[in-house]
N, C-alpha and C positions, 0 to 999 in steps of 0.2 A: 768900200775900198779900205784896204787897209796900208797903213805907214811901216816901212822899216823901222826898228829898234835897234837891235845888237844880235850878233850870230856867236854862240858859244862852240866852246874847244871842240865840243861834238856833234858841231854842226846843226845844231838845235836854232832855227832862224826865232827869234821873238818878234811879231808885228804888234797895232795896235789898232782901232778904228777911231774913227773920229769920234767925234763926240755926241752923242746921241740922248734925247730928253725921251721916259715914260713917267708917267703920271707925275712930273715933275720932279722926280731924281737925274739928275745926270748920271750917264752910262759909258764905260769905255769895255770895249773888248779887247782882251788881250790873246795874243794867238801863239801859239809853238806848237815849233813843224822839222821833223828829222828826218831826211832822206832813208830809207833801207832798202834793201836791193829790189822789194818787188812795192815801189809806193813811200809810203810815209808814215809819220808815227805825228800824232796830232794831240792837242788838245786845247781848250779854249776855256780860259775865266774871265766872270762877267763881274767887271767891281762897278759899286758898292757890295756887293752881295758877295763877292767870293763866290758865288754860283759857278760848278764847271760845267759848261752847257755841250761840251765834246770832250771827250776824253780815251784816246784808242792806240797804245801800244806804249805807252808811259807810265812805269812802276808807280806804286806809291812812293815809294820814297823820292823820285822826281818829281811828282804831284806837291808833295808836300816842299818841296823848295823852291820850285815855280810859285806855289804859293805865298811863303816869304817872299819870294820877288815880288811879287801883285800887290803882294800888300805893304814893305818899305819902300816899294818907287810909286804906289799910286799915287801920290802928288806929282810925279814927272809923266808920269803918264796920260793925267787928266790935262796938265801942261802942254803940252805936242800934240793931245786928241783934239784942245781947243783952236790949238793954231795950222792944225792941217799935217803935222811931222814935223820932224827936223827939218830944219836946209841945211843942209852940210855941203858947206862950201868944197871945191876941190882946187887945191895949188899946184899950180901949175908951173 
């Protein structure tokens, strides 16, 4: 499963997974996803590792600032993986 993040100007949705143990590291995957006319444009980093384990129709130069994402918000990220996402209240 994964949890909503934030959806960028260009429609770039960010998810994240829960929080996930191998060989005793804690693991979150983080996901970004762009509609284009036939499908999506994808790719997935695995922190700690900054591993991109998908990566299909995102420049590098977006590669590398998704990157800086992953890496100055992975403390909110490992945050919200351990509690399930956000609840984002709605007002009514």
């Amino acid at each position: 499963m994964m949890y909503p993040y934030i959806e960028l100007a260009d429609e770039t949705l960010i998810t994240h997974s829960h929080l996930k143990q191998e060989d005793g590291i804690k693991i979150v995957d983080v996901h970004f996803e762009r509609p284009k006319p036939y499908g999506f444009d994808m790719a997935r980093c695995r922190i700690p590792s900054y591993e991109w384990i998908m990566r299909d129709g995102y420049s590098d130069d977006e590669i590398a600032i998704f990157e800086r994402m992953c890496r100055n918000g992975a403390h909110t990220f490992y945050k919200y993986a351990e509690i399930g996402g956000m609840d984002i209240a709605k007002v009514v």
